[in-house]
N, C-alpha and C positions, 0 to 999 in steps of 0.2 A: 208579217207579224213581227213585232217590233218588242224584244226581252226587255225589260228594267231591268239595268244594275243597280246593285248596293251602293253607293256611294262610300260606305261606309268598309274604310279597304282596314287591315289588318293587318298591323308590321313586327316583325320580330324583335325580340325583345329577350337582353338576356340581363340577369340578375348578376352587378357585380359583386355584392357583398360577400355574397357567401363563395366566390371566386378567393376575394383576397382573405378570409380564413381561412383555406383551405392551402395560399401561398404562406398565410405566416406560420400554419401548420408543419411545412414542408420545410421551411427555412430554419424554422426553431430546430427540426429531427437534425437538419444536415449541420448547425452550428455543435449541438451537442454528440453528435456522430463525430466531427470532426477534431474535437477537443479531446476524447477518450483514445484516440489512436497515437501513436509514439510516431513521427515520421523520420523514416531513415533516409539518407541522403542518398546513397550508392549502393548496388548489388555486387560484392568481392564475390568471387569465386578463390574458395579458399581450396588449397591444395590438399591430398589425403596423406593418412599417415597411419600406417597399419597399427604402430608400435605407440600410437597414443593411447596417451588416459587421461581424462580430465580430471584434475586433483580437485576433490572438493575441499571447500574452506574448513578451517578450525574452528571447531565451535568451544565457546568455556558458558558453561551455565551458571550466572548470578542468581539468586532468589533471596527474596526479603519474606521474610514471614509476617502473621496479624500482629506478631510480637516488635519489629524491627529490628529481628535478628537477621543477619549478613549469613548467607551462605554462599560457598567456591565449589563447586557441583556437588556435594554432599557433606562438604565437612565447613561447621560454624564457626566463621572468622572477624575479626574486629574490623575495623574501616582500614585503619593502616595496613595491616596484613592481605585483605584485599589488595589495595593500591600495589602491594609489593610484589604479590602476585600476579597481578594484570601485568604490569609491567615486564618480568620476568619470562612472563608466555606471549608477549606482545613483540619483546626484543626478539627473539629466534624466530617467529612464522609471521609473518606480515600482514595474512591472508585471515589472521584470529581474530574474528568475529565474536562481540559477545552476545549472549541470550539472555536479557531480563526478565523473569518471573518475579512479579509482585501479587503479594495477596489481596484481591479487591478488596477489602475494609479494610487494608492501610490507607493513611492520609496521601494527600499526593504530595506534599512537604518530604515528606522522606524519598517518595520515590524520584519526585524530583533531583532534591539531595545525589542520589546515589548516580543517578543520569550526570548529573553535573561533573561528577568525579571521576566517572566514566569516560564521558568527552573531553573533560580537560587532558586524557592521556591517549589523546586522539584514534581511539581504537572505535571500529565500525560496529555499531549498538543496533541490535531488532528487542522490542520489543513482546512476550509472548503473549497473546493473547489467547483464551477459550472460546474457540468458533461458535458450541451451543449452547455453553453458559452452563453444562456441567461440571463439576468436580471431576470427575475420573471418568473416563473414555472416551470425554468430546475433539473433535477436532483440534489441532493446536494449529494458530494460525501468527501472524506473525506482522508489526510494523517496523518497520527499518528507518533508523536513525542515522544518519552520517554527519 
């Protein structure tokens, strides 16, 4: 007894499309993966030191109010007398950092302004920002200027 085959054979078959969405998928994660990470060159093995402290920086708080009044951590000052005090707390600690507080509905013309003046007496400026967009007891967060 003699079977009939099919003639009709049947070959594997795979779908590249949706192969290479799934590579440009994976290429795009590892570009932008790759980009957010800092890469350091070297691992030191740094020595200990019982009797260390890490000194943190000097903070001086600037604040401009909705008015574009100057203020030096609480007390309102003109433009020059700022200047003269940046300066002053800038000569003696190296590491004085200043903190900008601006009122959102100031213009950015002033806040600019006062950035400018800041930088020109080349002291290290963050920014303060409100993490949740409250008034009083949101996050305070912070962009850095150098």
């Amino acid at each position: 007894m003699r079977f009939r085959r099919n003639k009709i054979r049947k070959t594997a078959h795979i779908e590249a499309a949706a192969l290479s969405d799934i590579l440009f998928f994976l290429l795009l994660f590892f570009l932008m993966v790759a980009t957010m990470t800092s890469p350091q060159g070297f691992k030191v093995n740094l020595p200990r030191a019982e009797a260390a402290k890490q000194l943190p920086p000097k903070l001086v708080n600037v604040s401009i109010d909705g008015s574009s009044q100057l203020y030096l951590e609480t007390k309102a000052v003109s433009e020059p007398e700022l200047i003269a005090q940046l300066q002053t707390r800038t000569a003696s600690d190296a590491t004085t950092t200043v903190v900008l507080r601006v009122d959102k509905n100031l213009s950015v013309n002033s806040m600019v302004h006062v950035m400018d003046v800041i930088h020109q007496l080349k002291v290290p400026m963050v920014l303060a920002t409100d993490k949740n967009g409250s008034a009083a007891g949101g996050q305070l967060s912070v962009v850095q200027h150098r």
